[in-house]
TIROVEX-688928 format. One record per residue (C-alpha): residue in one letter; x, y, z. Coordinates in pm, 1 decimal. Layout:
BEGIN
aa/px/py/pz
A/X/Y/Z
...
***
This chain:
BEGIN
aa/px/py/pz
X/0.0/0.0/0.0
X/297.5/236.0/103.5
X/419.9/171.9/-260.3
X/132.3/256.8/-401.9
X/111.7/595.7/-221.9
X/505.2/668.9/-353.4
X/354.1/586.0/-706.5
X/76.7/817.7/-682.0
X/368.5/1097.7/-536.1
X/513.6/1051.6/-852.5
X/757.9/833.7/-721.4
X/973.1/527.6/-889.0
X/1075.8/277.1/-722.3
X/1420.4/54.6/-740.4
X/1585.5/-173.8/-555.8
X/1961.3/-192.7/-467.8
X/2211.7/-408.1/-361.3
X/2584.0/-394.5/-374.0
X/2621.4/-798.7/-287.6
X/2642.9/-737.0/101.0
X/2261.7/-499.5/180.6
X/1991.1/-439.6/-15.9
X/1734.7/-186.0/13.9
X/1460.9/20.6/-217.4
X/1559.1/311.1/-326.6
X/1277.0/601.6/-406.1
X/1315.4/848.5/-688.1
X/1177.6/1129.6/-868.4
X/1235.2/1497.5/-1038.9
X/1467.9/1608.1/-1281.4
X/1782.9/1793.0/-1252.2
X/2132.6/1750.5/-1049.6
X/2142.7/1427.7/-849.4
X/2079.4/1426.7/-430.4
X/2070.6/1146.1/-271.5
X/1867.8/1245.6/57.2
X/1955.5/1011.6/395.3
X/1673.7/981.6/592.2
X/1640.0/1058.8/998.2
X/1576.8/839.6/1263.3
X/1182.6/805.2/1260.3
X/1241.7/646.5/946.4
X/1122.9/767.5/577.3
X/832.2/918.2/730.6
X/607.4/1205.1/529.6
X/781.1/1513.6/642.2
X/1103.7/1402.3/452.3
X/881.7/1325.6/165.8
X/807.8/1712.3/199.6
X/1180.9/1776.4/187.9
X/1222.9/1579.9/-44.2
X/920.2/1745.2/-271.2
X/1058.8/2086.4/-178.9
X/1420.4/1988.0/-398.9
X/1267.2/1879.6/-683.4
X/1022.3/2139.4/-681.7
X/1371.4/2377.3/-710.0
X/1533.8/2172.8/-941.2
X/1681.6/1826.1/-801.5
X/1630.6/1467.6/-885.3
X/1591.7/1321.7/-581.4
X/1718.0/992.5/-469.5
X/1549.2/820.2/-94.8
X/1673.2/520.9/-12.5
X/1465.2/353.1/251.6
X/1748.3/219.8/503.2
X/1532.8/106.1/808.6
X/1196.4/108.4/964.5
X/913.4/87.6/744.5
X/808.7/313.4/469.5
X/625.0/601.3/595.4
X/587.5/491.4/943.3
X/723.4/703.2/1219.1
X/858.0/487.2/1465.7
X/1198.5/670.1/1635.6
X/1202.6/469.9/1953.3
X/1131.3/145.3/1738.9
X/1381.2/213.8/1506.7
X/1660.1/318.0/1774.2
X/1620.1/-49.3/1907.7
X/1692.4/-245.8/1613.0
X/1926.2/-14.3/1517.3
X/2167.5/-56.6/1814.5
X/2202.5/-409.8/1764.6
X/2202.3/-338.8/1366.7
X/2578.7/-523.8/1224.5
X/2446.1/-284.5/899.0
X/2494.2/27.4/1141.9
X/2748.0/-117.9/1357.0
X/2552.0/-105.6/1641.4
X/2530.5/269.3/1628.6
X/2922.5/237.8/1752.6
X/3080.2/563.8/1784.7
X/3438.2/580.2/1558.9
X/3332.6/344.7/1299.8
X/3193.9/372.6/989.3
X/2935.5/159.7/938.3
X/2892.6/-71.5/707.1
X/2592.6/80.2/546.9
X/2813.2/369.6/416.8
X/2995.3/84.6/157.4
X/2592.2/67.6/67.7
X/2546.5/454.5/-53.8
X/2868.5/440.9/-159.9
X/2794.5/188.3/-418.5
X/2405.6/317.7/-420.1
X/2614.4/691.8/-567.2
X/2814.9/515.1/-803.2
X/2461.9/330.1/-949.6
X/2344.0/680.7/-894.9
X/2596.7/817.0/-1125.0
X/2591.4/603.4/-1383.8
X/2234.9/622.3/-1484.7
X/2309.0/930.6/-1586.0
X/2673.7/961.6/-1669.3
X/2668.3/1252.5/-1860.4
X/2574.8/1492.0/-1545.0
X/2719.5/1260.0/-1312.5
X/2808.3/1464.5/-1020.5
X/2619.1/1355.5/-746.2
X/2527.8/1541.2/-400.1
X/2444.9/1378.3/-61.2
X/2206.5/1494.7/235.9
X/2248.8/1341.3/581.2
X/2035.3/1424.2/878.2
X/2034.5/1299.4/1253.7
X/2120.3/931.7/1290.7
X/2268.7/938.4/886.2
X/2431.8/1325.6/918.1
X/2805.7/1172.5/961.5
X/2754.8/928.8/665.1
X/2824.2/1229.2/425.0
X/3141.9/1214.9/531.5
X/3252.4/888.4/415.4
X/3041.5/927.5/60.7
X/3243.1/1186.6/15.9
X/3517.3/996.4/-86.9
X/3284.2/843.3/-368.3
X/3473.5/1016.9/-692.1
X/3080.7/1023.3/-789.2
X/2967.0/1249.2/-513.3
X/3126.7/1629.2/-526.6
X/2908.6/1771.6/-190.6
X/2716.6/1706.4/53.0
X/2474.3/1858.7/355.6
X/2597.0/1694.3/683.2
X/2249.0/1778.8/953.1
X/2261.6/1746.6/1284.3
X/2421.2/1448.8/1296.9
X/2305.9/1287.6/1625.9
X/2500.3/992.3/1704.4
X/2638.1/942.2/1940.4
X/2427.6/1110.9/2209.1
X/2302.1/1106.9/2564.9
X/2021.1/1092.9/2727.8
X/2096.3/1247.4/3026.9
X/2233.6/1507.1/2840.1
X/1908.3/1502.1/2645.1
X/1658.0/1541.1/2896.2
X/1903.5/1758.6/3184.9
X/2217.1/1990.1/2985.7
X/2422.8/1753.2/3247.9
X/2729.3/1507.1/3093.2
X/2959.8/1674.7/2874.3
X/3242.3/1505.8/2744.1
X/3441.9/1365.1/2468.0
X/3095.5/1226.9/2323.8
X/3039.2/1557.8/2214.6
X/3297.4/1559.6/1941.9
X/3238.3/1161.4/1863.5
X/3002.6/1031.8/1523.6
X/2967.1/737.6/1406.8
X/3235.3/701.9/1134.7
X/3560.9/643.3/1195.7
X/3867.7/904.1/1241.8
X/4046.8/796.4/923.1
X/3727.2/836.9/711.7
X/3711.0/1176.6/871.2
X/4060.7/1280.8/805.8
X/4079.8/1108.5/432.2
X/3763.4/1250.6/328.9
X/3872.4/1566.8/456.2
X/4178.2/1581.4/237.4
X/3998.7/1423.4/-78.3
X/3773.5/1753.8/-20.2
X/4076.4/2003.2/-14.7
X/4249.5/1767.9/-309.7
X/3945.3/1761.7/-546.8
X/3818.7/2090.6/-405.0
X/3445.2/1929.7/-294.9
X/3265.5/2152.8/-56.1
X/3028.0/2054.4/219.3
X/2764.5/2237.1/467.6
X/2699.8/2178.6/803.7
X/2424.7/2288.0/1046.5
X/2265.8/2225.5/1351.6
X/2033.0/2459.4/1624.9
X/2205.7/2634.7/1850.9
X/1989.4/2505.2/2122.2
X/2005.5/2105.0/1963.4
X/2088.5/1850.6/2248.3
X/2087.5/1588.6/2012.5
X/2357.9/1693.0/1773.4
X/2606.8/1887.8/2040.6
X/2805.8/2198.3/1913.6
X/3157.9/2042.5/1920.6
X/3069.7/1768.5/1707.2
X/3002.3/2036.5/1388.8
X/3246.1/2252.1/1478.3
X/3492.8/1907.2/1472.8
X/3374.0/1817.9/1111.8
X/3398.9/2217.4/1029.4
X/3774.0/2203.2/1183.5
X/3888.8/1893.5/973.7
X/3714.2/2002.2/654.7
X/3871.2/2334.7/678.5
X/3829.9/2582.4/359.2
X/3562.9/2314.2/224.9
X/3336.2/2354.9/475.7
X/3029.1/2567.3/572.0
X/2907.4/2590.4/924.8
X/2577.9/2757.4/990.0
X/2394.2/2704.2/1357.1
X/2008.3/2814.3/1323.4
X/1843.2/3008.5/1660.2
X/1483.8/2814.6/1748.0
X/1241.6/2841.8/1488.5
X/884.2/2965.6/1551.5
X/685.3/2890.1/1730.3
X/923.6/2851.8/2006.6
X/1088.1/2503.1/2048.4
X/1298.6/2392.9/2360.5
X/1570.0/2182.7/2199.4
X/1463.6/2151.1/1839.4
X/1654.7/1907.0/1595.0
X/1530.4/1809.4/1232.4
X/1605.9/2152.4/1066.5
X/1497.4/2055.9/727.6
X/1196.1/1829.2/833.4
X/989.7/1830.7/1131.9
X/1081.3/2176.1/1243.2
X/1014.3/2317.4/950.9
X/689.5/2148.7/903.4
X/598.0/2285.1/1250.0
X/785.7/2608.1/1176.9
X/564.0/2949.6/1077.5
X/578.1/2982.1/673.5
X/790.5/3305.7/698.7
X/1080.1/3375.8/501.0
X/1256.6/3476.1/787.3
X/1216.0/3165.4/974.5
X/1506.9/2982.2/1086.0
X/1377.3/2662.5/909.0
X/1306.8/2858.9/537.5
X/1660.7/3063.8/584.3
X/1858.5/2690.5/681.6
X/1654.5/2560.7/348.0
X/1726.0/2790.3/169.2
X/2095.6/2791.0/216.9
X/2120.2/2441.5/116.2
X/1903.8/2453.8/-246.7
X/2130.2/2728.7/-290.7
X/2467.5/2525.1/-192.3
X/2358.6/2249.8/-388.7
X/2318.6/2458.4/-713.9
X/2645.6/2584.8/-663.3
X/2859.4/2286.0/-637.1
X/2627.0/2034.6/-860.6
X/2636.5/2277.6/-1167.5
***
């Protein structure tokens, strides 16, 4: 039935493997390629909207559906079989996991079917923001959105602003992936963005400003103040918050949007 509702989105459907994981892959629009990594609740219908909102300025989106089930929102559910996940390496902070050979491949198909506008971006948010970093070593893909990446995180720091520590500047991919896709950035001269909310508990400051650090001259940080209406600790900048968000220009949600439609016309053109 889920299917059928992609279809009717105007949606086609594919599925991928790369002789290890296999998983459908959802696309549609016309344009540069972005391949758009969903959040933790799963492929749920406010990254549909994100999705709908590229195309509509110019993308071809790609959605691979890499847990949980298709349109369900199910974070807690999904958190579970994620941390015992071999796929996701147990959601194991300072390795990349094994998912990332997956849309690593997934860019290369991605590239291919189109080989004469090949270059390829990537968009990462929460739970999949760090796994830009390793697809950037993918010849195929030339930039990529990294979105409050979330992982790993604490829930005492969550609920309380108590238990900083080295967590803070952790992900989950490893410290050579960060420092070779770093210099294949400054060698091939591939640019990526980075954002969070200032007030995000999920996705801590020093983790960004870490990926911002290694990335150097390639990198854009932006940190976005709460949107409006008012939230505590907000976190999905590009999805939830903005669907909750007022539908003013100057919102935090339509300015962090913004930016990145504009980023990805700039390096995918």
């Amino acid at each position: 039935m889920t299917d059928i509702v992609m279809q009717a989105k105007g949606f086609t459907r594919f599925d991928f493997s790369d002789g290890h994981y296999s998983h459908p892959v959802y696309d549609k629009g016309q344009g540069p390629k972005v391949i758009v990594m969903h959040e933790l609740p799963g492929l749920t219908h406010t990254v549909l909207d994100f999705a709908d909102r590229l195309i509509a300025a110019g993308f071809r989106v790609y959605l691979p559906l890499l847990f949980g089930e298709l349109l369900d929102d199910a974070p807690v559910g999904n958190l579970a079989k994620l941390c015992i996940s071999r796929e996701f390496s147990h959601l194991k902070a300072g390795t990349t996991a094994p998912v990332c050979d997956w849309l690593r491949a997934l860019s290369r198909e991605v590239q291919q079917q189109t080989p004469a506008t090949g270059r390829v971006g990537a968009i990462g948010m929460c739970v999949t923001g760090a796994f830009v970093i390793p697809l950037i070593l993918e010849d195929a893909v030339v930039t990529g959105v990294v979105s409050q990446p979330s992982i790993p995180f604490s829930a005492t720091y969550c609920a309380t602003g108590l238990g900083e520590g080295e967590w803070m500047r952790e992900m989950n991919v490893s410290d050579q992936d960060l420092f070779d896709a770093a210099d294949c950035a400054a060698g091939k001269n591939k640019h990526i963005l980075v954002q969070r909310f200032i007030d995000d508990r999920l996705c801590p400051a020093a983790r960004v400003q870490l990926i911002a650090e290694r990335f150097d001259q390639q990198a854009e940080l932006h940190e976005y103040p709460s949107p409006t209406p008012h939230v505590a600790h907000p976190h999905a900048v590009l999805t939830k918050e903005y669907a909750n968000a007022d539908a003013s220009d100057s919102d935090p949600t339509r300015i962090a949007l913004q930016r990145v439609i504009e980023f990805l016309h700039l390096h995918l053109n």
